[in-house]
Structure formats: structure tokens, C-alpha cells
CHARMM-style PDB file with segment names, atoms N, HN, CA, C and O in Angstrom:
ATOM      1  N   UNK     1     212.145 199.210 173.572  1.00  0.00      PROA
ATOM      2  CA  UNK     1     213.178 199.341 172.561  1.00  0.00      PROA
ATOM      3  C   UNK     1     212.766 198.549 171.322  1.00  0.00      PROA
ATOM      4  O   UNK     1     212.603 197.345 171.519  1.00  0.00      PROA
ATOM      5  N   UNK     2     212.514 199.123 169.747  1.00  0.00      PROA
ATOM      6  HN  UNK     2     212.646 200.101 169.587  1.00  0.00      PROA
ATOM      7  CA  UNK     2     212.132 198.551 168.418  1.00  0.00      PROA
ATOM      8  C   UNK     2     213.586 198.083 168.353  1.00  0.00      PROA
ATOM      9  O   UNK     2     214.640 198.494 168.840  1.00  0.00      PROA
ATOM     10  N   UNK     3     213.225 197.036 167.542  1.00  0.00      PROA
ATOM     11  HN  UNK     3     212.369 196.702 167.147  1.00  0.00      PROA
ATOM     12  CA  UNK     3     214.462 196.641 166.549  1.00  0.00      PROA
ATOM     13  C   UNK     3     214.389 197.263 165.484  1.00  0.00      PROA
ATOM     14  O   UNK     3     213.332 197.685 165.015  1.00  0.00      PROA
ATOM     15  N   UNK     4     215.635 197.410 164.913  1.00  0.00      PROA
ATOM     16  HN  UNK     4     216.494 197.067 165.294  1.00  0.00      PROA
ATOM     17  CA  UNK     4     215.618 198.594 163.730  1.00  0.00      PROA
ATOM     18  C   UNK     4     214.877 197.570 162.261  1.00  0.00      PROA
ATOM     19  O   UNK     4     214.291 198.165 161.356  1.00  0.00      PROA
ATOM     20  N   UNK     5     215.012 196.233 162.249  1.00  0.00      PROA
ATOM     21  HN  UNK     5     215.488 195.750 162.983  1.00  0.00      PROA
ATOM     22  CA  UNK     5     214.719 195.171 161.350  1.00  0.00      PROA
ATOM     23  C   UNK     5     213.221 195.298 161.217  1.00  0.00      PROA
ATOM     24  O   UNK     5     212.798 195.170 160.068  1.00  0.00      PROA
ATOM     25  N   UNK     6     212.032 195.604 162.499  1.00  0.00      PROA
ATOM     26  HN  UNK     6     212.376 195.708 163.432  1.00  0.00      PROA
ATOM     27  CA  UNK     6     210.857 195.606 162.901  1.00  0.00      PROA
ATOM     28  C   UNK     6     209.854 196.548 162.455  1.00  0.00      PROA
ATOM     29  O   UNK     6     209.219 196.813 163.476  1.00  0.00      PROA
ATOM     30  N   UNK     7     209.254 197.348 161.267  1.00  0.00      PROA
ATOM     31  HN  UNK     7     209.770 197.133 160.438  1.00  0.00      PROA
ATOM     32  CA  UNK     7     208.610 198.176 161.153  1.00  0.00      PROA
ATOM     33  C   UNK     7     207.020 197.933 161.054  1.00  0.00      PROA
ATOM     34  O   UNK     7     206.452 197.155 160.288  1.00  0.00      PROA
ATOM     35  N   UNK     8     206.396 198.843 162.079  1.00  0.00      PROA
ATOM     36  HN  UNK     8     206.857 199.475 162.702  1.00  0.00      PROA
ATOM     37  CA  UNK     8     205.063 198.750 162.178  1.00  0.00      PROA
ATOM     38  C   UNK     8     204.257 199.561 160.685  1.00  0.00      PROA
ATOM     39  O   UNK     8     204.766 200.677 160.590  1.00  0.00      PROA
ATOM     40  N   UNK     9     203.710 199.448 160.094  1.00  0.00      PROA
ATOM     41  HN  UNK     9     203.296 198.541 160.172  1.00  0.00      PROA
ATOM     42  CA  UNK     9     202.825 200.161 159.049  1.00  0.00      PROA
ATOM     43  C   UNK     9     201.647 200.775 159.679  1.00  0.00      PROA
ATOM     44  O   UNK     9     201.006 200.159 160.531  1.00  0.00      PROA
ATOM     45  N   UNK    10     201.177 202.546 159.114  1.00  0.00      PROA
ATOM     46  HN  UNK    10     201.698 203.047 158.423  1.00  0.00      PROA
ATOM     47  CA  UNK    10     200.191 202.719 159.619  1.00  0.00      PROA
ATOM     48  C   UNK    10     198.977 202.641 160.169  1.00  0.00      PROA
ATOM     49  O   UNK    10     198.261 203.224 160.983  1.00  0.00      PROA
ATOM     50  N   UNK    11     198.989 201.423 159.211  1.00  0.00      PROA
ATOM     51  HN  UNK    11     199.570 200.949 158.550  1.00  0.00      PROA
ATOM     52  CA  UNK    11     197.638 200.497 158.624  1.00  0.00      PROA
ATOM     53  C   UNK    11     197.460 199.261 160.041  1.00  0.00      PROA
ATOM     54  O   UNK    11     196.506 198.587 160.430  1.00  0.00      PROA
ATOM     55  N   UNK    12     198.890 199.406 160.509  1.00  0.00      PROA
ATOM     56  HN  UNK    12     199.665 199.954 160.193  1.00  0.00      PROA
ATOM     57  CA  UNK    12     199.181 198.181 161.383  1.00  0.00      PROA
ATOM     58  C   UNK    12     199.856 196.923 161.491  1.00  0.00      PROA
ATOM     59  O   UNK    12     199.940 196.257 162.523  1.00  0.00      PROA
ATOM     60  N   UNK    13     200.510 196.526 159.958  1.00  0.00      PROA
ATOM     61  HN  UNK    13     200.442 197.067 159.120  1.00  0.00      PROA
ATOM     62  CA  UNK    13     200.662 195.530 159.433  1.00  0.00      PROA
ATOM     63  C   UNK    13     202.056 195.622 159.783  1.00  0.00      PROA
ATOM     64  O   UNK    13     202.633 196.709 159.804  1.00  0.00      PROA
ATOM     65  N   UNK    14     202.753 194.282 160.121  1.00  0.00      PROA
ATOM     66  HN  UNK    14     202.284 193.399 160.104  1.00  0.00      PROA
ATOM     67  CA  UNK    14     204.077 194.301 160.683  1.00  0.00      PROA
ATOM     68  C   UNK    14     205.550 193.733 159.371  1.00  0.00      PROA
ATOM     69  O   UNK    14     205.671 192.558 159.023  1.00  0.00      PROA
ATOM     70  N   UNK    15     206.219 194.554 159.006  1.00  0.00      PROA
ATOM     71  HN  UNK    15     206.121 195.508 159.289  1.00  0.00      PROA
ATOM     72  CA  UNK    15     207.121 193.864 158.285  1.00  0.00      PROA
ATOM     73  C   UNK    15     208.591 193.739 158.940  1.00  0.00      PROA
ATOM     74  O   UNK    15     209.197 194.447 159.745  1.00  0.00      PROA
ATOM     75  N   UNK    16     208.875 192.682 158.338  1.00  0.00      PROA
ATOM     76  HN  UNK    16     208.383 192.107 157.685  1.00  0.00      PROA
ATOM     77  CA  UNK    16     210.262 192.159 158.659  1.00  0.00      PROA
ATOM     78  C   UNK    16     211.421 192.436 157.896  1.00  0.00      PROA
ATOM     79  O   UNK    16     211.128 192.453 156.701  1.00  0.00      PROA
ATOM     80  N   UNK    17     212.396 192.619 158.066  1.00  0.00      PROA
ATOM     81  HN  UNK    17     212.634 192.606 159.037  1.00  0.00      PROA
ATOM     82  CA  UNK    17     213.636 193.030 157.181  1.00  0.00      PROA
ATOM     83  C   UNK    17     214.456 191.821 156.924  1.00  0.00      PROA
ATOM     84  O   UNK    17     215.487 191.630 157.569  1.00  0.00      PROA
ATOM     85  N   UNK    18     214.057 191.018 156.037  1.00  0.00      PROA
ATOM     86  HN  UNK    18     213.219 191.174 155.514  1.00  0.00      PROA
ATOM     87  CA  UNK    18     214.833 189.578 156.272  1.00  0.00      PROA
ATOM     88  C   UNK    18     215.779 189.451 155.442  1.00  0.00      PROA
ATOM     89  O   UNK    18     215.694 189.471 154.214  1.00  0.00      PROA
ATOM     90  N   UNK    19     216.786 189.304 156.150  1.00  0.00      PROA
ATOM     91  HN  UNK    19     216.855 189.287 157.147  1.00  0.00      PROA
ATOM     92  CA  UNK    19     218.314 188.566 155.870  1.00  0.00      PROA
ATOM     93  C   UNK    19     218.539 187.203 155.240  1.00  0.00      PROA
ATOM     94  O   UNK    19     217.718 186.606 154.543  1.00  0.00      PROA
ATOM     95  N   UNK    20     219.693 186.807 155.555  1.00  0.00      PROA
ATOM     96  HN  UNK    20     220.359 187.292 156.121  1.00  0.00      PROA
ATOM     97  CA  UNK    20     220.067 185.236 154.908  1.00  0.00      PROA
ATOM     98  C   UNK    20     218.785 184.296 156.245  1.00  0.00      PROA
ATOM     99  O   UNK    20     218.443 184.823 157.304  1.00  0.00      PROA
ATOM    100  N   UNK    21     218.453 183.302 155.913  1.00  0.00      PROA
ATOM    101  HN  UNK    21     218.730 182.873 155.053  1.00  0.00      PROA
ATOM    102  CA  UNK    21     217.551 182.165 156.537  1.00  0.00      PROA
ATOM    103  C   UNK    21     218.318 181.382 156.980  1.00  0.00      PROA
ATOM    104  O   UNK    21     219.061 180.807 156.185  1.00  0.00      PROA
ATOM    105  N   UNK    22     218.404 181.095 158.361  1.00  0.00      PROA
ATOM    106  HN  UNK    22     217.801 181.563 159.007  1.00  0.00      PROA
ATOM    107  CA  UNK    22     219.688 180.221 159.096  1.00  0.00      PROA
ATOM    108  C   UNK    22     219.379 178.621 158.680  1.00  0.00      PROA
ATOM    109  O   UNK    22     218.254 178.126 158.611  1.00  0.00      PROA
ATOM    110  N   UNK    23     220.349 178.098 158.483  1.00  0.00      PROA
ATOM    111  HN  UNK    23     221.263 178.501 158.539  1.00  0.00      PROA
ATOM    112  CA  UNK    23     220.215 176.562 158.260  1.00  0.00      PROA
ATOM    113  C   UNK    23     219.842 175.627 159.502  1.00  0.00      PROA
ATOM    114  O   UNK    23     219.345 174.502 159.442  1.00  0.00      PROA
ATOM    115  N   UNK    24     220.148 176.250 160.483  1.00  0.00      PROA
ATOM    116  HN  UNK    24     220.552 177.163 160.532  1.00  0.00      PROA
ATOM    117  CA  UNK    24     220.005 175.194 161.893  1.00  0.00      PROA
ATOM    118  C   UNK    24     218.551 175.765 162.417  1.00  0.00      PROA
ATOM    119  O   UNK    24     218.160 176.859 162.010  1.00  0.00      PROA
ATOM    120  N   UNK    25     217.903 175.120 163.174  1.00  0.00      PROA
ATOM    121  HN  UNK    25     218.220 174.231 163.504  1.00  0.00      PROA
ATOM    122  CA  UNK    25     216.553 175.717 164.139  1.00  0.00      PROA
ATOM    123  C   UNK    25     217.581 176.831 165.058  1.00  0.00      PROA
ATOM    124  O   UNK    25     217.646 178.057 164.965  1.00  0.00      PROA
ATOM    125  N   UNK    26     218.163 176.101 165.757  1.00  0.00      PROA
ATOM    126  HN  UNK    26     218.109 175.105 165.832  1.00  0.00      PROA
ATOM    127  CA  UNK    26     219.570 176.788 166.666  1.00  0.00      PROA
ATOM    128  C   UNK    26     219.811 178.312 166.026  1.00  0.00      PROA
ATOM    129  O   UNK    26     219.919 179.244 166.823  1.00  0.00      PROA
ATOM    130  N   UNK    27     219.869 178.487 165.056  1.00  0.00      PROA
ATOM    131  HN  UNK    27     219.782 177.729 164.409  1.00  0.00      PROA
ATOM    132  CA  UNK    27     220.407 179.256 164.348  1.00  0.00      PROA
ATOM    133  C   UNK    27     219.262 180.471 164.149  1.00  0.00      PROA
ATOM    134  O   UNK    27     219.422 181.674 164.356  1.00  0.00      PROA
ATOM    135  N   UNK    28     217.923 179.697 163.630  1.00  0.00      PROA
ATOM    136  HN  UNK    28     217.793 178.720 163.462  1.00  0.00      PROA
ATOM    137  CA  UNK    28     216.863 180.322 163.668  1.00  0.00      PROA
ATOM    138  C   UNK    28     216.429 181.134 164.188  1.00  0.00      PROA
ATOM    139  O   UNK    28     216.035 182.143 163.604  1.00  0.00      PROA
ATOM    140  N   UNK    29     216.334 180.908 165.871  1.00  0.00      PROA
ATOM    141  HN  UNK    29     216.655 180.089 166.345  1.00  0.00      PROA
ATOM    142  CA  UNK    29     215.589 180.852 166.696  1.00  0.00      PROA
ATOM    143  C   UNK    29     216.653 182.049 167.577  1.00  0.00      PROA
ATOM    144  O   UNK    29     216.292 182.568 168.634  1.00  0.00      PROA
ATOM    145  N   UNK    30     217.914 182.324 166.946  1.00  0.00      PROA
ATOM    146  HN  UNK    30     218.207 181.903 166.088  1.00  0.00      PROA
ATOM    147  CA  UNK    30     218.598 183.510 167.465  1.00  0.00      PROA
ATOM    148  C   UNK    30     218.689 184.327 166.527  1.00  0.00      PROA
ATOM    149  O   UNK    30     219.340 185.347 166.756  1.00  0.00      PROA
ATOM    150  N   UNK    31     218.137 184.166 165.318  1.00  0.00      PROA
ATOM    151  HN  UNK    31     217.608 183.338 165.132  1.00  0.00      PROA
ATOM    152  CA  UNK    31     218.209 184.861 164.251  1.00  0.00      PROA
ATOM    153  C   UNK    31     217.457 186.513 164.684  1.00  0.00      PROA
ATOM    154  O   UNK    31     216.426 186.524 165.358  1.00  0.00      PROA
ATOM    155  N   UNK    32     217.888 187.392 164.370  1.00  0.00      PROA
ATOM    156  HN  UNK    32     218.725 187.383 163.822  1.00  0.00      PROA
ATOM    157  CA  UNK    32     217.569 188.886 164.758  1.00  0.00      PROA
ATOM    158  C   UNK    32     216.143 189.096 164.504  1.00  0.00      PROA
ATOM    159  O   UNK    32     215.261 189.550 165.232  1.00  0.00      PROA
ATOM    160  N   UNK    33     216.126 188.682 163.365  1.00  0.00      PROA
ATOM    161  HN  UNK    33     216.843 188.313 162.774  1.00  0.00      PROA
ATOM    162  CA  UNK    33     214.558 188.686 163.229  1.00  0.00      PROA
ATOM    163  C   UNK    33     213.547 188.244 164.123  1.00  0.00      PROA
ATOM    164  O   UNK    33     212.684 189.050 164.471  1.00  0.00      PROA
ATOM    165  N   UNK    34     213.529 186.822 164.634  1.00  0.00      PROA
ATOM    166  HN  UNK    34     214.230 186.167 164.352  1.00  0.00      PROA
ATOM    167  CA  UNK    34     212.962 186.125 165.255  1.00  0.00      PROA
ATOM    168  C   UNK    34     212.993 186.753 166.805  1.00  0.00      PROA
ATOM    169  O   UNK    34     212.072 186.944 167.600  1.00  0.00      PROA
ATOM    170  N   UNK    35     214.472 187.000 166.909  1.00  0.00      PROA
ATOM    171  HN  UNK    35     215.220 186.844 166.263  1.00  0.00      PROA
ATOM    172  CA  UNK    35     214.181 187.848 168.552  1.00  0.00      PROA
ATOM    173  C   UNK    35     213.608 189.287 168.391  1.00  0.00      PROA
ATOM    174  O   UNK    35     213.286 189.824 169.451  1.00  0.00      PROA
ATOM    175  N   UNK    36     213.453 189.889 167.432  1.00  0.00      PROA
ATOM    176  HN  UNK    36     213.715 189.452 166.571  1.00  0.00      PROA
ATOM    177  CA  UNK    36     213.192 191.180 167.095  1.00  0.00      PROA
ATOM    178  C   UNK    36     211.208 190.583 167.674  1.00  0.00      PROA
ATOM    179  O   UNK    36     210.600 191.039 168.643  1.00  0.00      PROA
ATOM    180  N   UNK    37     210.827 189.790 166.944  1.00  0.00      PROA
ATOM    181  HN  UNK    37     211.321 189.420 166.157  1.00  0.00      PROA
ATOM    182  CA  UNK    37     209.860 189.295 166.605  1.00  0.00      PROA
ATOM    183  C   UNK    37     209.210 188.484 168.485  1.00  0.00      PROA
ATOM    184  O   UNK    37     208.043 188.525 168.875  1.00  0.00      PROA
ATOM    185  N   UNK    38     210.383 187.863 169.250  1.00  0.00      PROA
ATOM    186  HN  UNK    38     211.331 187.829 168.933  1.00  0.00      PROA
ATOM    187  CA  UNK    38     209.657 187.797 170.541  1.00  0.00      PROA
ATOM    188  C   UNK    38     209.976 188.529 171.517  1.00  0.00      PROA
ATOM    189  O   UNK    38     209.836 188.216 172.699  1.00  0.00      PROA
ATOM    190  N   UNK    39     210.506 189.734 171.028  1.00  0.00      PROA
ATOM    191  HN  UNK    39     210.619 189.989 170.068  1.00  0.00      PROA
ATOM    192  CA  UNK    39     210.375 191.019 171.585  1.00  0.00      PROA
ATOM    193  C   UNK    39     209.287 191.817 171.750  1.00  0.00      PROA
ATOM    194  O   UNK    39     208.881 192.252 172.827  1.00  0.00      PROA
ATOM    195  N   UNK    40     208.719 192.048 170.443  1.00  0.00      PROA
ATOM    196  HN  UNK    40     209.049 191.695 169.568  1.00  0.00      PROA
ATOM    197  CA  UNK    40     207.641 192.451 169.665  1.00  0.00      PROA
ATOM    198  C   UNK    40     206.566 192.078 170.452  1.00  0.00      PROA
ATOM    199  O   UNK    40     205.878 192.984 170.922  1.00  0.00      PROA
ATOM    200  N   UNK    41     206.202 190.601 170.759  1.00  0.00      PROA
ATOM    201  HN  UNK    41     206.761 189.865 170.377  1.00  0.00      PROA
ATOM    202  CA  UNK    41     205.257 189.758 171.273  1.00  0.00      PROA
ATOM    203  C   UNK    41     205.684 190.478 173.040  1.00  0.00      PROA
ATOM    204  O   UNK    41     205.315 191.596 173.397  1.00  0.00      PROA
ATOM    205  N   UNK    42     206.410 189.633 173.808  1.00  0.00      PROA
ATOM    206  HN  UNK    42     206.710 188.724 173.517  1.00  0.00      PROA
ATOM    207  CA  UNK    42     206.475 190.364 174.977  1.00  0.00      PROA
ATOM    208  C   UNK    42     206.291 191.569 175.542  1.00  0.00      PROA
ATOM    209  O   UNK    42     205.643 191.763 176.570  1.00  0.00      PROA
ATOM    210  N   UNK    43     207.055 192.701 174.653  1.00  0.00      PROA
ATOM    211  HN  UNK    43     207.581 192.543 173.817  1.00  0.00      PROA
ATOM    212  CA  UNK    43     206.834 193.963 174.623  1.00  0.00      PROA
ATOM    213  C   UNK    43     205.404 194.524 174.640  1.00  0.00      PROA
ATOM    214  O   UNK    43     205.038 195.487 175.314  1.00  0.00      PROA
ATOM    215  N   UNK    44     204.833 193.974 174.014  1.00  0.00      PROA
ATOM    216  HN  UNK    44     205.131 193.192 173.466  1.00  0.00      PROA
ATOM    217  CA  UNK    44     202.997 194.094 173.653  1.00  0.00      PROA
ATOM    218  C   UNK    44     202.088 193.399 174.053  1.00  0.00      PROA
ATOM    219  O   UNK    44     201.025 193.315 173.439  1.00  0.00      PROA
ATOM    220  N   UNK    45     202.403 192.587 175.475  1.00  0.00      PROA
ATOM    221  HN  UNK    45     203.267 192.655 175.974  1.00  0.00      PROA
ATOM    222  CA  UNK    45     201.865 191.822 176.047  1.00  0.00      PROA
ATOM    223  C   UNK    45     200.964 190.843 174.964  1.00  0.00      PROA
ATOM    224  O   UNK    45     199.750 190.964 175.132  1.00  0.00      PROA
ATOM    225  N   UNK    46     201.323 190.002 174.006  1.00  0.00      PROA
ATOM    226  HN  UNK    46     202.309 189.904 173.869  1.00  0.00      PROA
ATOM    227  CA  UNK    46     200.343 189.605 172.870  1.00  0.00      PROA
ATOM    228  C   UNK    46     200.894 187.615 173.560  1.00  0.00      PROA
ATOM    229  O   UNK    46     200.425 186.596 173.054  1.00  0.00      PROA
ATOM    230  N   UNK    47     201.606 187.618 174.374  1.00  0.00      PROA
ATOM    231  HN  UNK    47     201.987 188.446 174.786  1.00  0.00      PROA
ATOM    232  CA  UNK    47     201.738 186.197 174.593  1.00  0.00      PROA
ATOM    233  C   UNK    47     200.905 184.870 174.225  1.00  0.00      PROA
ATOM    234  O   UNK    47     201.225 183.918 173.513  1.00  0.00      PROA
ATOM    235  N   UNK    48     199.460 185.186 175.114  1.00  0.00      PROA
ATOM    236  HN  UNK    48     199.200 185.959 175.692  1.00  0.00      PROA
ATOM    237  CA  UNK    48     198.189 184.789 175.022  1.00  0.00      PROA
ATOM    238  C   UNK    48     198.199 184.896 173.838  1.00  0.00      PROA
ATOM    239  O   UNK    48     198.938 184.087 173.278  1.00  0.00      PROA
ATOM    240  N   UNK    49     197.582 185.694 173.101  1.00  0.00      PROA
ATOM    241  HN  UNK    49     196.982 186.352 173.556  1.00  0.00      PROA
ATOM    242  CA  UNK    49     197.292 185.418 171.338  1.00  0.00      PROA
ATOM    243  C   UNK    49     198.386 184.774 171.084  1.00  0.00      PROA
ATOM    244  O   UNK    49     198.158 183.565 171.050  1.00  0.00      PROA
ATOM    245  N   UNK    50     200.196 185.207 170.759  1.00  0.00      PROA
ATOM    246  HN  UNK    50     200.381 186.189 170.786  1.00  0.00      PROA
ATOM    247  CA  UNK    50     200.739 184.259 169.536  1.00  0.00      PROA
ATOM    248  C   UNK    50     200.375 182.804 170.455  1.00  0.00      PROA
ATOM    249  O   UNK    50     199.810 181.967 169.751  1.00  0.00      PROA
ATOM    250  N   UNK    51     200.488 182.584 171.179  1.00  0.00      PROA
ATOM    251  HN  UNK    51     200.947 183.264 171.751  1.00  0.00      PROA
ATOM    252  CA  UNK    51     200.071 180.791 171.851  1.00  0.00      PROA
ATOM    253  C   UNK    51     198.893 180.339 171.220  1.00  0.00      PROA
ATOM    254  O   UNK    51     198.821 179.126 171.026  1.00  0.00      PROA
ATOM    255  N   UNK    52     197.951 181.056 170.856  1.00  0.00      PROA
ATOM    256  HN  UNK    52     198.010 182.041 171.013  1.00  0.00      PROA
ATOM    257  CA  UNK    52     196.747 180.608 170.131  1.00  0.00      PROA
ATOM    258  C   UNK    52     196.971 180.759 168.945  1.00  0.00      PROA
ATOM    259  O   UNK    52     196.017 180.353 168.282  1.00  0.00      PROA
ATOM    260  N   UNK    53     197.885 181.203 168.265  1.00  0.00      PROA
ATOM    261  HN  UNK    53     198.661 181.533 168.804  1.00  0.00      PROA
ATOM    262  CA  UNK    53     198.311 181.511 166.753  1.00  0.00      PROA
ATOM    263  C   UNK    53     198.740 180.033 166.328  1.00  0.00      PROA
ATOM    264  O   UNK    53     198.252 179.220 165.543  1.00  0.00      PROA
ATOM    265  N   UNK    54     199.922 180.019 167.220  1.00  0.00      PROA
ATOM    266  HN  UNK    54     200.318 180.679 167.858  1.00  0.00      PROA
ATOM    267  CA  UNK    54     200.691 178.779 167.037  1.00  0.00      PROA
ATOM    268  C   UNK    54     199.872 177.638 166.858  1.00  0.00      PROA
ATOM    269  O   UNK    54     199.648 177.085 165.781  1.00  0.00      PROA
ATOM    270  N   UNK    55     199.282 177.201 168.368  1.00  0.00      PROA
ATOM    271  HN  UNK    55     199.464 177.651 169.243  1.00  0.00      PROA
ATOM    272  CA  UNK    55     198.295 175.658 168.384  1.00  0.00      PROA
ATOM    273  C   UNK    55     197.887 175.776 167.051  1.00  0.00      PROA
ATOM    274  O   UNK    55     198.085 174.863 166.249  1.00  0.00      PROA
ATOM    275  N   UNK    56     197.111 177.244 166.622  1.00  0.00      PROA
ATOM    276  HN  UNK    56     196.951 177.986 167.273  1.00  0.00      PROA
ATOM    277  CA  UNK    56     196.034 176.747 165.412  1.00  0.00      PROA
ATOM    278  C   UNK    56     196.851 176.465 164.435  1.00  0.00      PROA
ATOM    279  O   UNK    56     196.315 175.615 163.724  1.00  0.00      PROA
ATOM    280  N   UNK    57     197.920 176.769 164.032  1.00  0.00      PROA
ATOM    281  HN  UNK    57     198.356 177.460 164.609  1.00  0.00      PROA
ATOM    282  CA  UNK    57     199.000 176.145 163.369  1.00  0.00      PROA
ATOM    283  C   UNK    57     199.384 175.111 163.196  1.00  0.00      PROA
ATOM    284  O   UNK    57     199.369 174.590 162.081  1.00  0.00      PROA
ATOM    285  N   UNK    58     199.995 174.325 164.645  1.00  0.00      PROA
ATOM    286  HN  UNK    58     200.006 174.749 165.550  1.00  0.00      PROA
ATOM    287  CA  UNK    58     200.228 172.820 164.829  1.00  0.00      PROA
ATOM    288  C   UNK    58     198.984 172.020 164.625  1.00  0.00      PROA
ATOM    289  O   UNK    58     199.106 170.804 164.485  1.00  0.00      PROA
ATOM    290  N   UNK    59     197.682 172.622 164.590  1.00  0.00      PROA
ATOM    291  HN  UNK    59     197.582 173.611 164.704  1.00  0.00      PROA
ATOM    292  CA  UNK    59     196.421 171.879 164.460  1.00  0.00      PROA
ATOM    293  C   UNK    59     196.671 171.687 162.941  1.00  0.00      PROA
ATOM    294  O   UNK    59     196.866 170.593 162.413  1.00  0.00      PROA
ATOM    295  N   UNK    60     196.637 173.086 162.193  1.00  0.00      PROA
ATOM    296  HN  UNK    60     196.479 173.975 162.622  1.00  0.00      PROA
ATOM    297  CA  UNK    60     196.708 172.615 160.609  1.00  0.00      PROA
ATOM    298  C   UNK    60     197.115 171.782 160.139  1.00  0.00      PROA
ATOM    299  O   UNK    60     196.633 170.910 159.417  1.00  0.00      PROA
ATOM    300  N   UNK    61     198.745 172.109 160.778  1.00  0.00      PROA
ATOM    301  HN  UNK    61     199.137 172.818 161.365  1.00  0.00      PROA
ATOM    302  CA  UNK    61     199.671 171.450 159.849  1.00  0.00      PROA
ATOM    303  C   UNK    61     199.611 169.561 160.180  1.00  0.00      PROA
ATOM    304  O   UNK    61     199.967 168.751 159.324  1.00  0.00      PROA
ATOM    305  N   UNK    62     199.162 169.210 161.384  1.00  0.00      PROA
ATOM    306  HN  UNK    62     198.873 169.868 162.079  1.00  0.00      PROA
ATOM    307  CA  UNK    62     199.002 168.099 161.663  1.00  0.00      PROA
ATOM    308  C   UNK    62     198.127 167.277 160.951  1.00  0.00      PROA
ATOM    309  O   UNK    62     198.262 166.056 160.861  1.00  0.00      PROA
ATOM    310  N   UNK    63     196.865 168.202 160.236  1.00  0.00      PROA
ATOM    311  HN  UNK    63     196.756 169.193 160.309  1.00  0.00      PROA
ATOM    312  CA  UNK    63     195.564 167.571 159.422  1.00  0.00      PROA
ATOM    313  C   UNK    63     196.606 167.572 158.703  1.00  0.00      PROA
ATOM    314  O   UNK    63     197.286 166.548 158.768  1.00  0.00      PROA
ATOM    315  N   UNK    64     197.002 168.493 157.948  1.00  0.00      PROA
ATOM    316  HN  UNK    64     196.450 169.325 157.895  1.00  0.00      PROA
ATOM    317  CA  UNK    64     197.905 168.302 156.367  1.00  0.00      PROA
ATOM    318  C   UNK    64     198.767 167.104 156.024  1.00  0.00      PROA
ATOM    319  O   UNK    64     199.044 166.565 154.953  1.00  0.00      PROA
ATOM    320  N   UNK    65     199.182 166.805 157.594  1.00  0.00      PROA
ATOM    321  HN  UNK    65     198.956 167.243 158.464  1.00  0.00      PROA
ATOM    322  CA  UNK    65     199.458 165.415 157.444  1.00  0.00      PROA
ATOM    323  C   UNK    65     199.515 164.542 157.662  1.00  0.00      PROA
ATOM    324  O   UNK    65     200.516 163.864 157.431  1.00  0.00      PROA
ATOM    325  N   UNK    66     198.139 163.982 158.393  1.00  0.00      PROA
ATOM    326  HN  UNK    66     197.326 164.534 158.581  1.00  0.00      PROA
ATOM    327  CA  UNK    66     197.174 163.497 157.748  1.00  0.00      PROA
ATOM    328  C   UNK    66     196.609 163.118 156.889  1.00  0.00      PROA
ATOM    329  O   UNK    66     196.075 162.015 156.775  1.00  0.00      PROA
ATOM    330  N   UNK    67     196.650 164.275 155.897  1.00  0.00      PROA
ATOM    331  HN  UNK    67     197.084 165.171 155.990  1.00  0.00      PROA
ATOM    332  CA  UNK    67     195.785 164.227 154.583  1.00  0.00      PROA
ATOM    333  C   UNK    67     196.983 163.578 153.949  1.00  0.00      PROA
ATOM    334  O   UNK    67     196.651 162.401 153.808  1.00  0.00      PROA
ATOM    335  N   UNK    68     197.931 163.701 153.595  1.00  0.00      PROA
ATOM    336  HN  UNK    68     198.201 164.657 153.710  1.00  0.00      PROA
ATOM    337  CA  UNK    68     198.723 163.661 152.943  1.00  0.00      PROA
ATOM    338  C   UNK    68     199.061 162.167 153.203  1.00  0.00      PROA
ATOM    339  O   UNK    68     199.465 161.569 152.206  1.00  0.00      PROA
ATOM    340  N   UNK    69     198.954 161.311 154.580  1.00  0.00      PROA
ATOM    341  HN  UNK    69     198.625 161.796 155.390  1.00  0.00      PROA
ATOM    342  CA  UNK    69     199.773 160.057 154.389  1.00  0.00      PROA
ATOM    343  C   UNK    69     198.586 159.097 154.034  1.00  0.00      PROA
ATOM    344  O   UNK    69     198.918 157.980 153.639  1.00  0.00      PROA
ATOM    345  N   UNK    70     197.101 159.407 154.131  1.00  0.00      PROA
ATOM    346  HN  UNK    70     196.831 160.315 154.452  1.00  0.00      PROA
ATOM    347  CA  UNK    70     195.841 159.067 153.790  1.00  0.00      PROA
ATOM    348  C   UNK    70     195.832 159.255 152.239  1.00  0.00      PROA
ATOM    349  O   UNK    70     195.141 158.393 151.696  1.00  0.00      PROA
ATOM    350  N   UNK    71     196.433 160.185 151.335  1.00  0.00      PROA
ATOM    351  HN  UNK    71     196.995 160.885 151.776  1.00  0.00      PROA
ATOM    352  CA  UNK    71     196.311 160.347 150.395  1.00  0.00      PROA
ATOM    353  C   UNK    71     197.731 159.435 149.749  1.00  0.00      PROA
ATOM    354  O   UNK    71     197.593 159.136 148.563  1.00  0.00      PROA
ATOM    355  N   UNK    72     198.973 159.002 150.363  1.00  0.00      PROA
ATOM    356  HN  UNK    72     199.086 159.245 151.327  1.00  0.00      PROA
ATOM    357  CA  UNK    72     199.679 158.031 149.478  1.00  0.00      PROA
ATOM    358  C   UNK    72     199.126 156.339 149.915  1.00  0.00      PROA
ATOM    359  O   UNK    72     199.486 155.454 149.138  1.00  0.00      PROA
ATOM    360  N   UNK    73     198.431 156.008 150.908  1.00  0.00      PROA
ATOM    361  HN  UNK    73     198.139 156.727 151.539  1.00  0.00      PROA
ATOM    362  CA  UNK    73     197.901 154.695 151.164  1.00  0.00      PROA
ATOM    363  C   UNK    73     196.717 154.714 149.992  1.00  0.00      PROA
ATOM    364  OT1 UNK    73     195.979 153.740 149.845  1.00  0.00      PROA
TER     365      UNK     73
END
């Protein structure tokens, strides 16, 4: 079952239909989009990859700051 919010492009490329941006994580994280989105992932067995999406993410963003509290000392 697609979410109607969820459209695949021929090309492959996934867009989102985004609404208001919830103020809480809480809020977020039930936001239609977002379940549309670990639907998407489950549905397509892609688990394995987004888990490797993410880390490389938390890896970035962790140098960034890093850099950043190295760069006000």
C-alpha cells in the first residue's frame, strides 16, 4: 500500500508532499510523511541500507561538531 503523499519518479527519485513541520520529535516521527517514508523503507526491504544512510550521517554530523567547538576554542 503507497501513501498518497509518496511519489516515485520515473527516473527513480523519491518526492515527498510536505505539509506543516511538527514542532515536537514526538510529533515528527508520526508525522505522515515520515511514516509514509518507513513504510517505503520496510515495504522495499531497504532496512540494511537506510541503517547505513543514517550512521554515515551521525558520523558527519558528529565531525561538524567537532569542527565547530575546535573552531570557537
Amino acid at each position: 500500500m503507497a501513501s498518497k503523499k509518496v511519489k516515485v519518479n520515473s527516473d527513480g527519485n523519491i518526492e515527498f508532499a510536505m505539509g506543516e513541520v511538527p514542532s515536537s520529535l514526538k510529533k515528527f516521527r508520526q508525522s505522515p510523511e515520515i511514516e509514509g517514508f518507513y513504510r517505503f523503507i520496510y515495504e522495499n526491504e531497504l532496512r540494511v541500507e537506510a541503517l547505513d544512510i543514517i550512521d554515515k550521517l551521525l558520523v558527519a554530523r558528529k565531525e561538524k561538531g567537532k569542527s565547530k567547538k575546535s573552531a570557537k576554542a
